[in-house]
Jmol script that loads the backbone (N, CA, C; Angstrom):
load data "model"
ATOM      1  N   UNK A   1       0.852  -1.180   0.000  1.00  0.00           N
ATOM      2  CA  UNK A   1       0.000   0.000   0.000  1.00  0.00           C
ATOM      3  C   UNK A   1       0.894   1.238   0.000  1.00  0.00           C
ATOM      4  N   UNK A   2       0.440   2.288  -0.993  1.00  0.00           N
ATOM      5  CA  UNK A   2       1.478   3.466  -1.206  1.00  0.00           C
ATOM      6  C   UNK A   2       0.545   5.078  -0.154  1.00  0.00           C
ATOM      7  N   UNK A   3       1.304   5.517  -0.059  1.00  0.00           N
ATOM      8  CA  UNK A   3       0.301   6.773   0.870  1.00  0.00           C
ATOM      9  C   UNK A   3       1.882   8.114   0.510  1.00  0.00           C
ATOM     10  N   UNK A   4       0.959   9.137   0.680  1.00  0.00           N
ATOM     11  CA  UNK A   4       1.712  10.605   1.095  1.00  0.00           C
ATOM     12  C   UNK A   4       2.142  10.574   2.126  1.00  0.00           C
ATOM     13  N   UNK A   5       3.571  10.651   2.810  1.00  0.00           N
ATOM     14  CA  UNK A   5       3.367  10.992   4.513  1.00  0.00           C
ATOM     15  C   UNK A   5       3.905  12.252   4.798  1.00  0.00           C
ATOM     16  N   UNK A   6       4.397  12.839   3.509  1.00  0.00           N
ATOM     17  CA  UNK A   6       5.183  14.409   4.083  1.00  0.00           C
ATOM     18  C   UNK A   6       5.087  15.031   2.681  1.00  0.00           C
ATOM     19  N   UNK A   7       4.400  16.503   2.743  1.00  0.00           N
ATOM     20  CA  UNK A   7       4.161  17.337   1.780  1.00  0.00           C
ATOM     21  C   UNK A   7       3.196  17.108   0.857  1.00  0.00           C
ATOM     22  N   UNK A   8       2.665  17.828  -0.183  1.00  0.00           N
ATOM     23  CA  UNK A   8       1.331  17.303  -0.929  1.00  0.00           C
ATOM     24  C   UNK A   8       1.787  17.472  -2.380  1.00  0.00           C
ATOM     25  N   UNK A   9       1.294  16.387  -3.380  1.00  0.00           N
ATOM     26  CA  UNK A   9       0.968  16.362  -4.337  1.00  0.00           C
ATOM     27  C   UNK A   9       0.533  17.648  -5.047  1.00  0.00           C
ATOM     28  N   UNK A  10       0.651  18.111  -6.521  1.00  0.00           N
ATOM     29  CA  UNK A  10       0.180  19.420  -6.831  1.00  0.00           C
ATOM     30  C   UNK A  10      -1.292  18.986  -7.264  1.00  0.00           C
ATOM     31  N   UNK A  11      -1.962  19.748  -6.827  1.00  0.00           N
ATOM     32  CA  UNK A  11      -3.374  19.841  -7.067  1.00  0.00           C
ATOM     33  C   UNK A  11      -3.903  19.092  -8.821  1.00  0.00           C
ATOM     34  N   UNK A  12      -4.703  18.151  -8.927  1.00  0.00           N
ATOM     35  CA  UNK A  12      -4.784  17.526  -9.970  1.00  0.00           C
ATOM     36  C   UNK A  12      -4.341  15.807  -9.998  1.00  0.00           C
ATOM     37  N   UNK A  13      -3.380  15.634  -9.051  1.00  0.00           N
ATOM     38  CA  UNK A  13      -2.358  14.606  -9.328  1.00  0.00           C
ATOM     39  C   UNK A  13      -3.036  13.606  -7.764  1.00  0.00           C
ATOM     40  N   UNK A  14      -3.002  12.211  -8.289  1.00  0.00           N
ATOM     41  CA  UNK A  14      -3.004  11.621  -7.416  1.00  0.00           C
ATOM     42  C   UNK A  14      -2.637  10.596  -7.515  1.00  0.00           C
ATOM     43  N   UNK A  15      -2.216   9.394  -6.231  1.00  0.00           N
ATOM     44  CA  UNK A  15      -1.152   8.588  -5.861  1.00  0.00           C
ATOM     45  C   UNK A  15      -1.777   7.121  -5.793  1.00  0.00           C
ATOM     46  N   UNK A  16      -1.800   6.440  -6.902  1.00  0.00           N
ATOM     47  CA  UNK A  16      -2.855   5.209  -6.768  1.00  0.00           C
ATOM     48  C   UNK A  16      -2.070   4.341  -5.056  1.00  0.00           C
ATOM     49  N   UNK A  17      -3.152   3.936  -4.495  1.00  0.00           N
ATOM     50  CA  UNK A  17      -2.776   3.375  -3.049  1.00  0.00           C
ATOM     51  C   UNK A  17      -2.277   1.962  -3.037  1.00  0.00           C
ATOM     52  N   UNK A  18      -2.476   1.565  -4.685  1.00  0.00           N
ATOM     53  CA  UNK A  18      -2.385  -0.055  -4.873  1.00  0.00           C
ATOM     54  C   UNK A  18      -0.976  -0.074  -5.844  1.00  0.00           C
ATOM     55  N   UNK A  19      -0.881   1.004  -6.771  1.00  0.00           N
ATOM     56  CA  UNK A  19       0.313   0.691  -7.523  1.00  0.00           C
ATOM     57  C   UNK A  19       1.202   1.423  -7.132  1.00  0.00           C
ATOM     58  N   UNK A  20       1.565   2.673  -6.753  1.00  0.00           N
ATOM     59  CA  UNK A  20       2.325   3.433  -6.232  1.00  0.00           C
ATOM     60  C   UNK A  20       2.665   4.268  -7.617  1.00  0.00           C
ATOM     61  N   UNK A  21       1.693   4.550  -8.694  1.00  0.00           N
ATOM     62  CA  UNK A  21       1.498   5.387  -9.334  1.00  0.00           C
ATOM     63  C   UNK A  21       0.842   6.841  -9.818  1.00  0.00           C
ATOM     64  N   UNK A  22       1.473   7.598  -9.885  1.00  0.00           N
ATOM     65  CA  UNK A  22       0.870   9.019 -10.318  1.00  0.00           C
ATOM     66  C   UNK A  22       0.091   9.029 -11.407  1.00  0.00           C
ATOM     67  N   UNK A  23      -0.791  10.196 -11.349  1.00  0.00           N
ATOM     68  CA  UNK A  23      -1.850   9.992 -11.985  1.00  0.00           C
ATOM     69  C   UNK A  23      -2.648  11.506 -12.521  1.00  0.00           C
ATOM     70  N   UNK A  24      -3.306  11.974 -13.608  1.00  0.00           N
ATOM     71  CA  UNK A  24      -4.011  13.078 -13.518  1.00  0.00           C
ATOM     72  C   UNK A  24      -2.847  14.515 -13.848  1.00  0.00           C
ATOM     73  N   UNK A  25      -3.860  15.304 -14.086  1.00  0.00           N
ATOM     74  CA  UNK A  25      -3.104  16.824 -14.607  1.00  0.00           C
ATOM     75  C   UNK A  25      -2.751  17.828 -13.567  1.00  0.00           C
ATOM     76  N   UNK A  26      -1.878  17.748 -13.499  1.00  0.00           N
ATOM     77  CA  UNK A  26      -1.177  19.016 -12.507  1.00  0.00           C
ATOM     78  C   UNK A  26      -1.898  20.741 -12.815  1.00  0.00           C
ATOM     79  N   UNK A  27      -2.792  21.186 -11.803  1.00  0.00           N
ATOM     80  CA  UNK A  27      -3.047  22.662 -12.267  1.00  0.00           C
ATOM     81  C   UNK A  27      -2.330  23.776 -12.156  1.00  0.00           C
ATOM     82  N   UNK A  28      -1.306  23.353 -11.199  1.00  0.00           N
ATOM     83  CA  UNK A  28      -0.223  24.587 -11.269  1.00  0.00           C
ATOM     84  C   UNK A  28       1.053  24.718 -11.402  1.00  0.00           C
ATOM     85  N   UNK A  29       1.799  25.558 -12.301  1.00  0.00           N
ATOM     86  CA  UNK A  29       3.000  25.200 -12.033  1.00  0.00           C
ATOM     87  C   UNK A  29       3.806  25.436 -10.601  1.00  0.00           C
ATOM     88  N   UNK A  30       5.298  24.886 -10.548  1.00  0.00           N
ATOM     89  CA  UNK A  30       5.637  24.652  -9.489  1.00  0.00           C
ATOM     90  C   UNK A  30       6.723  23.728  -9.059  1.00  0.00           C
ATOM     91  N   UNK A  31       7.186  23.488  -8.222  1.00  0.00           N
ATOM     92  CA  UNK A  31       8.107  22.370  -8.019  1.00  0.00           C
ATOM     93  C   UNK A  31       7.301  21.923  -6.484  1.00  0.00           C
ATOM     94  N   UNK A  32       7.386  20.354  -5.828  1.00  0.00           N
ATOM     95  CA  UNK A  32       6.509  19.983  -5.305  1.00  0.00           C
ATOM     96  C   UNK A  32       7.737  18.777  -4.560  1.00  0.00           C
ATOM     97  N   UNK A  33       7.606  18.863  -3.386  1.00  0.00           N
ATOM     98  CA  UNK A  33       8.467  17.901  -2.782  1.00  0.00           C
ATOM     99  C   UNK A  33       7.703  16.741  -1.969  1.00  0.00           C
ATOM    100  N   UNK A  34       7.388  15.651  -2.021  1.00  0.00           N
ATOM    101  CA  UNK A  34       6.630  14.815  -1.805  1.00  0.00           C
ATOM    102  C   UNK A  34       7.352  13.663  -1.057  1.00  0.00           C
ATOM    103  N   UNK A  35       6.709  13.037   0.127  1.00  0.00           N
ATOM    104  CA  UNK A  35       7.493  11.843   0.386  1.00  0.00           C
ATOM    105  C   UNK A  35       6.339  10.738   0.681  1.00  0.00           C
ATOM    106  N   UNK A  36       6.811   9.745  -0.123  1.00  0.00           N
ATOM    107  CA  UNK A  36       6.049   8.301  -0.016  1.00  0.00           C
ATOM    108  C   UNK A  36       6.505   7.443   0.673  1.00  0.00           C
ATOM    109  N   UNK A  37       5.496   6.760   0.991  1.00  0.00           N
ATOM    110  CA  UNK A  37       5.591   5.579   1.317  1.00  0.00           C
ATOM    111  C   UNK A  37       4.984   4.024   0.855  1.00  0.00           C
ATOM    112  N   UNK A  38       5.822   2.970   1.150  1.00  0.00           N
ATOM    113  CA  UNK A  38       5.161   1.831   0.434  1.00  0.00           C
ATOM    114  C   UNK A  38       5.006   0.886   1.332  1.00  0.00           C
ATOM    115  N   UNK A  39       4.294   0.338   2.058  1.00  0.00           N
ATOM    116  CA  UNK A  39       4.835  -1.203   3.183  1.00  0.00           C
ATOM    117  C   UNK A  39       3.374  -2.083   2.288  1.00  0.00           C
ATOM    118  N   UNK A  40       4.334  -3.311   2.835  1.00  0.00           N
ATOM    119  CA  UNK A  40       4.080  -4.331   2.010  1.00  0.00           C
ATOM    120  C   UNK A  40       2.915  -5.273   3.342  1.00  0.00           C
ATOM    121  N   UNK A  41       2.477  -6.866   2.422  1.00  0.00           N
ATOM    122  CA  UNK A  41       1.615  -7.115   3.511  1.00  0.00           C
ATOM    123  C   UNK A  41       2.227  -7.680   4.761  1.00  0.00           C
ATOM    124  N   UNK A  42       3.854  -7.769   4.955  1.00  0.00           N
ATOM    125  CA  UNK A  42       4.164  -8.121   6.217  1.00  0.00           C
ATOM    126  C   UNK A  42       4.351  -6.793   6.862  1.00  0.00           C
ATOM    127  N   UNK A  43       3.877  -5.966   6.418  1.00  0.00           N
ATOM    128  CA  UNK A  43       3.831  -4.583   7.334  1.00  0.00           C
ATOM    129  C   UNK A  43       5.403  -3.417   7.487  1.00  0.00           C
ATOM    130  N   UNK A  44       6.169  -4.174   6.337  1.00  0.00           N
ATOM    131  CA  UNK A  44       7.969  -3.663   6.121  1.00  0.00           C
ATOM    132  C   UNK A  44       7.379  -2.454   5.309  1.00  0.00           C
ATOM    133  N   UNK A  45       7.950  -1.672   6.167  1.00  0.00           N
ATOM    134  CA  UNK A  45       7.907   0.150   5.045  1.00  0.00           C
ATOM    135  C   UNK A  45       9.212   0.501   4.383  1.00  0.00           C
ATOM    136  N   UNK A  46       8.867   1.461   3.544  1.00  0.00           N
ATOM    137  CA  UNK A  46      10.335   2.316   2.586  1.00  0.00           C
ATOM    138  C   UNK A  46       9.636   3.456   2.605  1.00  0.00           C
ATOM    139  N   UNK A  47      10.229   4.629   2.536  1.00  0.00           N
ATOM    140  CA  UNK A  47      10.028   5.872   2.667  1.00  0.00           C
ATOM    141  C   UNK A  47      11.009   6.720   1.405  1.00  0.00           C
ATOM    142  N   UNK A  48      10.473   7.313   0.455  1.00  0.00           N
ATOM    143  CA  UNK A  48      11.152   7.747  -0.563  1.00  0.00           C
ATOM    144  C   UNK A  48      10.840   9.093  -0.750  1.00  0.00           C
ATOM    145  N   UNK A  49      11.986  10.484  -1.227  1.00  0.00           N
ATOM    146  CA  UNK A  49      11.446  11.616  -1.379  1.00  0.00           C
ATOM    147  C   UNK A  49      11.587  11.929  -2.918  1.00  0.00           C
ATOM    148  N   UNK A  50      10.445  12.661  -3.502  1.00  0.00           N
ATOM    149  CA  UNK A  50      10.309  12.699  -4.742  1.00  0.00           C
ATOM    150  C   UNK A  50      10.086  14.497  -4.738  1.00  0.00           C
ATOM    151  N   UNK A  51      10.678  14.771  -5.786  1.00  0.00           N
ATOM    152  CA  UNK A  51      10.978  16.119  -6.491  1.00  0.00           C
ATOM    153  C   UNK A  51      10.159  16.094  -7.646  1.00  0.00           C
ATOM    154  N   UNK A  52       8.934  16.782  -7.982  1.00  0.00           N
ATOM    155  CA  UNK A  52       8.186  17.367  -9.359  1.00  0.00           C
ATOM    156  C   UNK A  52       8.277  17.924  -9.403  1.00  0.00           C
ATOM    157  N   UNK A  53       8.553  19.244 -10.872  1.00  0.00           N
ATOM    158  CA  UNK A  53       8.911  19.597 -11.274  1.00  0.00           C
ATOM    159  C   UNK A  53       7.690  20.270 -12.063  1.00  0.00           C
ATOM    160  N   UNK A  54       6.530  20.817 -11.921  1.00  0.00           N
ATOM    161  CA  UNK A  54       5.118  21.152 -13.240  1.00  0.00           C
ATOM    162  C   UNK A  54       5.870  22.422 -13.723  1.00  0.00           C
ATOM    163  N   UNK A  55       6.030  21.901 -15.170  1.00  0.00           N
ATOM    164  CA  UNK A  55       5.970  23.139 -16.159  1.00  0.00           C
ATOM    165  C   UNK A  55       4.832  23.484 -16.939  1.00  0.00           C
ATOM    166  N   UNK A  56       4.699  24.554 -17.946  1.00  0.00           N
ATOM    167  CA  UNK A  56       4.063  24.535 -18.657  1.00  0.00           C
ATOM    168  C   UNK A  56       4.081  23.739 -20.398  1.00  0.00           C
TER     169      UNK A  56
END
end "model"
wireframe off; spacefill off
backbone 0.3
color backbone group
């Protein structure tokens, strides 16, 4: 299971909870610092920070 745990997504965009994929149109530009997470079904987490980048 994938989730947000620090900072938000840009408005438009969202984080499928099953694939750990992005999704949808970004409405603003911006740069966007996001941190995920993934734990699996024995309950083991990873924590990753991701940098977007919305241009026009």
């Amino acid at each position: 299971k994938w989730r947000v745990v620090r900072g938000k997504l840009p408005s438009g965009v969202r984080l499928s909870q099953k694939l750990g994929t992005l999704a949808g149109t970004p409405r603003r530009i911006g740069t966007y610092r996001v941190t995920v997470e993934a734990r699996d079904a024995l309950g083991a987490r990873s924590q990753r920070t991701l940098v977007l980048l919305v241009q026009k």
